[in-house]
N, C-alpha and C positions, 0 to 999 in steps of 0.2 A: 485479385482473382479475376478471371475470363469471362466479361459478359458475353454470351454469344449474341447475336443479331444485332451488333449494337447500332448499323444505320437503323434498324425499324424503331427501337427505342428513340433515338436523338428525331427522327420525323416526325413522328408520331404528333397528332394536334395537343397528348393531352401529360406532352413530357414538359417538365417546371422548367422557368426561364428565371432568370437572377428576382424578376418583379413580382413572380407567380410562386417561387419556391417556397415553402412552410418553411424548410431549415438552409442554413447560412452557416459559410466555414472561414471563418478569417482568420488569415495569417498575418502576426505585425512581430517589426522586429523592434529592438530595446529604445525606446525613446520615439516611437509612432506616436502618431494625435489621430487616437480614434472619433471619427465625427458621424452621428446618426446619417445615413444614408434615407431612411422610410420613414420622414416622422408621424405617418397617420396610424402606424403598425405598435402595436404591444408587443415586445421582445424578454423570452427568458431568456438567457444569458449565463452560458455555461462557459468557464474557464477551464479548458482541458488542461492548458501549460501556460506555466507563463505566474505574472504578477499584474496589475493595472491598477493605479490610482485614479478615483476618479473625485473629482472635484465640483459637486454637486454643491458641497458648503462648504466654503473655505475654512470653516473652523472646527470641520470635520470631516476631511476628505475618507471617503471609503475606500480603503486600501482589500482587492478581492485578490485571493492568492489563487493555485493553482486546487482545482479538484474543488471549486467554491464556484454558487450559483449566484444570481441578481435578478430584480427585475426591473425592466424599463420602460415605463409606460408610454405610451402613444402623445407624442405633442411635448413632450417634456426637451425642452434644449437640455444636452447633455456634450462630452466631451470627458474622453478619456485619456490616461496618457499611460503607453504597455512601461513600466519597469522594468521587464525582462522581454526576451524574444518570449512571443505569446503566441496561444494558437488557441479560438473563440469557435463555438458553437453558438446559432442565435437561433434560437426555436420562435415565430410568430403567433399570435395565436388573437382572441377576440375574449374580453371577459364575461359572455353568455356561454360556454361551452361549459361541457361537464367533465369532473376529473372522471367520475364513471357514471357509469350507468345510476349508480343512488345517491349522486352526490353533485351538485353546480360549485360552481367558482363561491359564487356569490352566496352559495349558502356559509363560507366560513366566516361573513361577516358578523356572525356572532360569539365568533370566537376570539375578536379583537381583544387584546388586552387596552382595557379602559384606560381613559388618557397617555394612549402610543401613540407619539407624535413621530418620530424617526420615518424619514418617507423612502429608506434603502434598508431592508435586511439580508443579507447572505444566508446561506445554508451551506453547507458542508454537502456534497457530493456523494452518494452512498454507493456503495458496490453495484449493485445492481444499477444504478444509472449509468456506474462508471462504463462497465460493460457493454450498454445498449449503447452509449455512446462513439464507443472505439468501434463497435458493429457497425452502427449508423455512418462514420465520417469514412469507413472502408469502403461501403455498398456507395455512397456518393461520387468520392475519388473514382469508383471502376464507371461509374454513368449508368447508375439506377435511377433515375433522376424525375419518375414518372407521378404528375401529381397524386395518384391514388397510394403509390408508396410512400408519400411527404405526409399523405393523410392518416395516414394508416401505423406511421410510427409516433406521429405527433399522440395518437391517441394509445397507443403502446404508452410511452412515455408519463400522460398521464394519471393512468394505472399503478406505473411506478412510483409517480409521487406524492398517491392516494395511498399505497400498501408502505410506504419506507416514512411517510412522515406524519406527527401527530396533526391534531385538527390546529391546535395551538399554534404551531410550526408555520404550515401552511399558511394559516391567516397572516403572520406577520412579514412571509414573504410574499404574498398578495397585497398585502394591504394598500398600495399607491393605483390599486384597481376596486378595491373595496369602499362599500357606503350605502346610507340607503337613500341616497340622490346620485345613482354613478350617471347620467344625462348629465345634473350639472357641475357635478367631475370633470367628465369628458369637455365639454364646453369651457369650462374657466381654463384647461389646461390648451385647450385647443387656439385660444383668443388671446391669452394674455401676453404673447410678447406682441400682437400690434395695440394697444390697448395703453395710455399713457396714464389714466388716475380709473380712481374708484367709480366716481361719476361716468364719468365713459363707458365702462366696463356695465355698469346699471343698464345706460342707455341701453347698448346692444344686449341685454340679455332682458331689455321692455320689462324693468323691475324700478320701483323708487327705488331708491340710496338703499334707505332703512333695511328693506326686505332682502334687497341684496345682500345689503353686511350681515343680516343673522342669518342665511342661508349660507353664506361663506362662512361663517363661523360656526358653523353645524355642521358644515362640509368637511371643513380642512383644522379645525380648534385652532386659528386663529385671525387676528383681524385682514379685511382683504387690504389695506394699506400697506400693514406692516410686510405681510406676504409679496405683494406686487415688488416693495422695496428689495426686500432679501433676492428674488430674483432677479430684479436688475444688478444686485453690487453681486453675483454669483457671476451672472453673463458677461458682468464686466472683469470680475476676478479672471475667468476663464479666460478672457481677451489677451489680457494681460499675459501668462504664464503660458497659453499654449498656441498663442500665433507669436506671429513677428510682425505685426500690423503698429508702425508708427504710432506712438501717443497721440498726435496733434489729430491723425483721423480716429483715434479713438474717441476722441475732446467731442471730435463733430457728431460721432457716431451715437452717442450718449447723450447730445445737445445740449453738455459744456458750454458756459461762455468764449471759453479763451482754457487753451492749453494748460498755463497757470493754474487756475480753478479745478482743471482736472486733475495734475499733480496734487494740489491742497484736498482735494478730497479722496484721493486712493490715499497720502498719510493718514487722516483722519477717520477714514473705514476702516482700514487692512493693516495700520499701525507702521506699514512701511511705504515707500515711493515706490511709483509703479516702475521704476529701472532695476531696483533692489527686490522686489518679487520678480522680474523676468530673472534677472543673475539668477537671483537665489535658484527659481526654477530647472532652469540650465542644468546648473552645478548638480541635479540629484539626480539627471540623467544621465551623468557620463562617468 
């Protein structure tokens, strides 16, 4: 469709720029390595088309199909890989906002189901998003692109996912933004890949050991060792399977002894050698 004026638009001080835009349109084709571009930003995460594996846990990668949502929280190293030619919606947004007017993010944390540890859940896509979405990615494409319109559908939107989903729903697709400590949420996610042990991580967050670990296990259900570990062999899994980054700098990168030691320990984590995860890798992308 024909925007008219479209120099006054594109000038204008308060038209969105890639850094300032609420929504985000990416196009990948079959075998792309999606990689967070804004990690300070919370992202919902709409799959218009397409498939994506995403490899969060190696022992249980979240396979999100087309017409299916995610969400992805601020500071979380992540890394996707498209399945199919894909085409992504990324809506930004802050977890103090409200889906409406009677209702915060933050109030569905009581709607957690008790001991839900899963830190990805998808939603199915409902008609009515479907719609505002193919609206929304039209009016972008033509260069509607002005931030009071990025604002103003963000909050359209949701409307939408206060009216099409339950309270239950919602909470479980929020939940990696959910708590009733989200400061030190944000903070242990925001710190933890420079951060080498528990100790450390105390240090900077000016807490003994002790108060630390029962505050990280009130936070996230469970220990912060064990957590820290799981995402180091995740960030390494990910190295592994979606770059082409030599082992022996991976050896260094991880601060391995000796290449050796790093081979012995991707068999002993991942149950296979880190040559045999890239193949394998490969192999289900072509």
């Amino acid at each position: 469709m024909e925007l008219y004026y479209s120099n006054e638009h594109l000038s204008c001080s308060n038209y969105a720029t890639s850094h300032t835009s609420i929504f985000k349109l990416l196009d990948c084709k079959k075998g792309c390595i999606i990689t967070r571009n804004y990690p300070n930003e919370t992202f919902m995460v709409f799959v218009v088309k397409g498939k994506l594996s995403i490899n969060y846990d190696r022992h249980n990668p979240l396979v999100v199909g087309e017409s299916n949502a995610f969400l992805l929280p601020k500071s979380l190293d992540l890394r996707a890989k498209a399945l199919q030619d894909s085409f992504i919606v990324l809506c930004c947004f802050t977890s103090d906002l409200k889906l409406c007017s009677r209702f915060s993010i933050q109030g569905l944390n009581s709607y957690l189901v008790p001991g839900f540890t899963e830190f990805y859940y998808s939603i199915k896509i409902d008609e009515r998003i479907s719609l505002f979405l193919s609206s929304l990615v039209s009016s972008l494409k033509d260069g509607l692109g002005c931030k009071h319109f990025h604002s103003i559908k963000r909050e359209e939107l949701f409307l939408y996912l206060r009216a099409g989903y339950s309270k239950q729903e919602l909470a479980l697709f929020f939940s990696p933004i959910l708590g009733d400590d989200i400061d030190f949420k944000d903070f242990v996610l925001a710190n933890y890949k420079k951060i080498v042990d528990v100790k450390e991580f105390a240090d900077v967050a000016n807490m003994s050991v002790s108060t630390f670990n029962r505050k990280f296990k009130e936070t996230f259900n469970d220990t912060a060792k064990h957590w820290l570990m799981s995402r180091r062999d995740e960030s390494i899994y990910k190295d592994i399977t979606m770059t082409d980054i030599p082992f022996s700098e991976l050896a260094d990168k991880y601060s391995f002894s000796s290449p050796a030691y790093f081979a012995t320990y991707c068999k002993k984590t991942f149950g296979k050698t880190a040559l045999e995860l890239r193949r394998e890798s490969r192999d289900k992308t072509r």
